[in-house]
N, C-alpha and C positions, 0 to 999 in steps of 0.2 A: 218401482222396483223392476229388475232387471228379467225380461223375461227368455223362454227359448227363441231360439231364432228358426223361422219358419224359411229353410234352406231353398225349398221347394220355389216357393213364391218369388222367392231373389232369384236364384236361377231364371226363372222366366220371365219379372220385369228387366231383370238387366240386360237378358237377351233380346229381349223387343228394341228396347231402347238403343242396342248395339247394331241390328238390322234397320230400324227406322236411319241409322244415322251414315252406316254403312249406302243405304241407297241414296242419300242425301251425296254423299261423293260420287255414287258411280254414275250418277245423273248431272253433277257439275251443277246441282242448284246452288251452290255455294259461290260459285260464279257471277259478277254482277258486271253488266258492261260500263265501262267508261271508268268504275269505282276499283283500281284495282288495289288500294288499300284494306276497304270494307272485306274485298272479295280473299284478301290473305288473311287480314284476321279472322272471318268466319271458319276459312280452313283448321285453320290452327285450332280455335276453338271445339269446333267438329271432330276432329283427330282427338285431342285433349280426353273428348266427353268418351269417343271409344273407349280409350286406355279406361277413363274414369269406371264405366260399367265393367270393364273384366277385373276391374282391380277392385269391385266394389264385393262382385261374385267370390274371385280369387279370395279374400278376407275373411267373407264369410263361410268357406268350405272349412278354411283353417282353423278356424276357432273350435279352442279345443283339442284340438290336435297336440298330442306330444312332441317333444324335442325343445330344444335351444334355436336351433335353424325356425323353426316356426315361431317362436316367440321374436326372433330378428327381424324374418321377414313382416311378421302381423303389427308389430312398431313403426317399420317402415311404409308397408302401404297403408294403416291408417293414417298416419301423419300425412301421405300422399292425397286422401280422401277430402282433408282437411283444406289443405292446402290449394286444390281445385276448385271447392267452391268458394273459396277468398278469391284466390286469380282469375277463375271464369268469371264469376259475378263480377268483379270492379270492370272486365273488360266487356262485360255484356252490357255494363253501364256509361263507360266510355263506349264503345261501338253506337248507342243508344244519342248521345252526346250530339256527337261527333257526323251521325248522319241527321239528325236535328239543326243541329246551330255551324255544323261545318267547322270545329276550333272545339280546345275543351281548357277551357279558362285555369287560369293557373292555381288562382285558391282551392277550385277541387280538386287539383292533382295533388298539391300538400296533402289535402285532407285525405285523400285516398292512399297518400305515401305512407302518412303516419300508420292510419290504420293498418296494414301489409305490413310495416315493421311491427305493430305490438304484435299480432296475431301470427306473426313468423317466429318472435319473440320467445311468444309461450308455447308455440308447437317445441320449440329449441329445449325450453326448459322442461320441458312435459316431457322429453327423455331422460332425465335424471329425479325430477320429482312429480307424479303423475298428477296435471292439475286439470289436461282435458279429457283425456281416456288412459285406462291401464289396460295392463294385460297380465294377469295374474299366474299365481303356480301351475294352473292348471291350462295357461295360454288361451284362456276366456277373457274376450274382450267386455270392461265396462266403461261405462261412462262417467268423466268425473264433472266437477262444481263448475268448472271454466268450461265447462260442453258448451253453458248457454251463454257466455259469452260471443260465442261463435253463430249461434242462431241471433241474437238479437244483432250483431253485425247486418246479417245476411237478411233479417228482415228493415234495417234501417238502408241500407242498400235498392231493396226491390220498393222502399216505400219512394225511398228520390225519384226512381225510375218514373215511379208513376203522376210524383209531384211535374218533377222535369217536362213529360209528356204531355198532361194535359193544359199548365201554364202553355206550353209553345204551341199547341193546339187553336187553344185563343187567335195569336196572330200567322199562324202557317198552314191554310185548310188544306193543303196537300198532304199533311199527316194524317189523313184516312186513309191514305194507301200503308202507313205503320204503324199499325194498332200497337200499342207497347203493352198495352194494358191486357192483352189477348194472347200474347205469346208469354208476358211475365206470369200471367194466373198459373200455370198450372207449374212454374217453380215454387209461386208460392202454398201453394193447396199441398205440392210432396214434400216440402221442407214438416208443413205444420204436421201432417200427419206422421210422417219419417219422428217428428221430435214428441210426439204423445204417444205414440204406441213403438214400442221397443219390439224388435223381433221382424220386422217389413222393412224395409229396403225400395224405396218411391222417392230417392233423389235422382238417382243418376239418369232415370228413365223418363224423369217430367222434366229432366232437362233435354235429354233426345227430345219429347213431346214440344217442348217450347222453342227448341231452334230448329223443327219443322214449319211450327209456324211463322217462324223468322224468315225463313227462306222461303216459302209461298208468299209472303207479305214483300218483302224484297222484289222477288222476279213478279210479282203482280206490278208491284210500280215500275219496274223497268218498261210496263206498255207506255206510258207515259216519261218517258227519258228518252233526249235524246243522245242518241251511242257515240258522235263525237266529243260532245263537251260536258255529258254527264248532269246538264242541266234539264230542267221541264222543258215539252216539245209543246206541241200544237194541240195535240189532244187534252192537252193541261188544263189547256186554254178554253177551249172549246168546255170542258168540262168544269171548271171554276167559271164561266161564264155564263152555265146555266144554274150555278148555286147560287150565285148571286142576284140572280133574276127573284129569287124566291126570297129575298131578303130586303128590308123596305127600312133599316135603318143604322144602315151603317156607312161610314165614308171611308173613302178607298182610293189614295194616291194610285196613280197608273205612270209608267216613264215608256217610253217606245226609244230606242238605244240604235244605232246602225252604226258601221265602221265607216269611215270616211277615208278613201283612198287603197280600200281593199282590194280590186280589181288591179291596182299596180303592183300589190303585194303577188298577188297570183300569180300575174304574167311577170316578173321580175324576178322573184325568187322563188315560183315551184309553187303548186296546189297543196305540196305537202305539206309546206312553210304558212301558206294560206290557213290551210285546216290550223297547222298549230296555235297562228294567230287567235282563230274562234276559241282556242280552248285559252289561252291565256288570257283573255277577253272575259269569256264566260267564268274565269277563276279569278279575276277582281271584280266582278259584280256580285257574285258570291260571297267573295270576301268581304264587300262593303255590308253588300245587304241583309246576311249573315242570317239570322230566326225571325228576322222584321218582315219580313214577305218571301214571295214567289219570281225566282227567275226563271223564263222562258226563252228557248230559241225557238221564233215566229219563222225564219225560214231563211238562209244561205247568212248574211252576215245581223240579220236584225233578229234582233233582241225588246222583248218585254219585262217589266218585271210590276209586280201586282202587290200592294201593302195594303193590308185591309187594318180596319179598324186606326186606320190614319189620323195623329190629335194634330199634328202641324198646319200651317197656314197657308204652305205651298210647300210645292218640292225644291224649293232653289239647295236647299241645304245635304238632301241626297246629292242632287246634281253634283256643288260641289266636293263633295265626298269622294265621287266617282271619278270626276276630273284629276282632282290629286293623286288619286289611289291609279290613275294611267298615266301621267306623270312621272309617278314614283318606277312604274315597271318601267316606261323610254328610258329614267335616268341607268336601271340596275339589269335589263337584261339584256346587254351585248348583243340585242339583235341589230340589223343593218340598217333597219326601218323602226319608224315609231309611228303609236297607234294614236289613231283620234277617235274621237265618240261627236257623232251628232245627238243632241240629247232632245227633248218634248216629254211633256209631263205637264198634267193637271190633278186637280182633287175629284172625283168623281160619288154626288149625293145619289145615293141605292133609292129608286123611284121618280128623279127626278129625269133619267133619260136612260135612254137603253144600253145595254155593255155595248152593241155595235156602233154608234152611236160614240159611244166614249171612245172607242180605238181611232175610228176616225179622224178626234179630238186630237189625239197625242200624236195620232202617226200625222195629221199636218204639222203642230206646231215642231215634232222631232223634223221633219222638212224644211221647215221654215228656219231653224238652228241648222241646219244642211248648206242650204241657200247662203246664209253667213256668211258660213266658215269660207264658201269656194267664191267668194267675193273679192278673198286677201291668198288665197292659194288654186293654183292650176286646176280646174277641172276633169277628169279622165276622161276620153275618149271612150265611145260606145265600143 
């Protein structure tokens, strides 16, 4: 049953939540080097959740309130309420996606389309026949039958998040730098409470609270990125290097990658053209290697990249993965030059030799596929 609304308490969570989110822009933590997709939808998002707390406040002052002008307006910002946490959420689960697996598969975007059309659907109809919330004679907001429609969305939404998360967890131990499950709690903890006790107002604010912890979690792994190619740096390395130390049975493909002919690239067409090369480079390893491991830049053109929990019998079938997939960019990007990859890779058993030991291993044989290549093509000059 419908109880008062404790005005008092919303005023002051929405306000938190409006300040928490507020400082989150004036500080540019929203900002991510190298990502600057992640770094516009966060924004958005962040702006989104403001509007969301004043218009959460703004509702609840009005309720109640006399006029026709308030019963228009209190139709339209609920509906806006509504509407927010369908939009944030799908996008807090692609954002989620999307810096996980890098790509967000087309069967969930169906599945996430349909859903947005029904639930767009019945906000539509819910203005001629009230099925999620009314607003009655007296412009008191209640809740209707299809409310919980809209929660059990929102909790099958935050449940993917978590499925998503710790599946890719398994094979990507660099998602300790994005705990999902740490910044999604306290959506879900406002949602449950916001939907049992009528009269409180603990969505808009556990969402400020949650995409705090987003963006702490964010710029903490940015120590570990690096700012050209937005891939893992050294410290990555160093640092999965020693997790692995601690781990005594697992097998772990390792690939050591370097550009072949990049120094022409530099001195012929500009360090700019250079750099862009690493990032187009580091954006088909990416794309091949996608939630299956760890890509690293080890320093100026060489490249790492680390797959743990590896069932294959060698790496020839990454290798040629990669090979095609720089093939495919010589055939499609109009640049003047095309890229080569020296490759090395083995299977590396956790106890049977040490990580340094194993880099070793790869960065000769990535040598030795080096040594090859400039067998049949010109050498560069020191």
């Amino acid at each position: 049953m419908d109880t008062a609304i404790d005005l008092t308490s919303i005023f002051v969570s929405d306000g938190i939540g409006v300040l928490l989110l507020i400082v989150i822009l004036a500080t540019r933590g929203w900002s991510l080097p190298a990502r600057k997709k992640e770094s516009f939808m966060l924004f958005i998002i962040i702006v989104s959740s403001i509007t969301n707390c004043l218009m959460d406040a703004l509702m609840s002052y009005y309720d109640g309130l006399p006029g026709d002008a308030v019963y228009a307006i209190s139709m339209m910002g609920n509906t806006y309420l509504f509407l927010y946490n369908l939009i944030v959420g799908i996008g807090i689960i692609y954002l989620i996606v999307i810096h996980v697996d890098k790509s967000f598969p087309k069967l969930q975007g169906i599945f996430f389309l349909i859903l947005t059309v029904i639930e767009v659907s019945i906000l539509i109809i819910n203005f001629f026949q009230p099925l999620v919330f009314s607003i009655d004679e007296n412009n008191i907001y209640h809740r209707g039958s299809f409310y919980w429609i809209f929660v059990l969305a929102a909790f099958i939404l935050i449940t993917y998040g978590y499925i998503f998360y710790f599946v890719s967890k398994v094979k990507n131990p660099s998602l300790r730098y994005f705990p999902v499950w740490q910044f999604l709690m306290p959506i879900l903890i406002g949602m449950i409470l916001q939907s049992t006790i009528y009269g409180i107002s603990l969505q808009p604010v556990s969402f400020a609270i949650a995409f705090c912890g987003l963006v702490i979690c964010l710029q903490n792994e940015c120590i570990y990125i690096d700012k050209l190619t937005g891939v893992y740096n050294r410290y990555e390395l160093d640092a999965l290097g020693k997790g692995l130390v601690m781990r005594k049975s697992e097998r772990i493909a390792g690939i050591m990658l370097d550009l072949n002919g990049f120094k022409q690239i530099n001195d012929t067409y500009s360090h700019e053209e250079g750099d862009q090369a690493l990032v187009d480079f580091a954006r088909i390893l990416v794309n091949v290697i996608r939630g299956e491991g760890v890509v690293i830049r080890l320093a100026g053109d060489e490249f790492v990249v680390i797959m743990r929990r590896f069932k294959g019998e060698n790496i020839d079938g990454i290798r040629s993965s990669i090979l095609e997939a720089v093939e495919d960019y010589n055939k499609n990007s109009g640049k003047p030059y095309k890229l080569s990859t020296a490759i090395g890779g083995s299977i590396f058993e956790l106890g049977g030799e040490g990580t340094r030991d194993f880099l070793g291993k790869i960065d000769h044989l990535m040598y030795k596929d080096k040594n090859d290549y400039y067998k049949y093509h010109s050498k560069p000059s020191a």
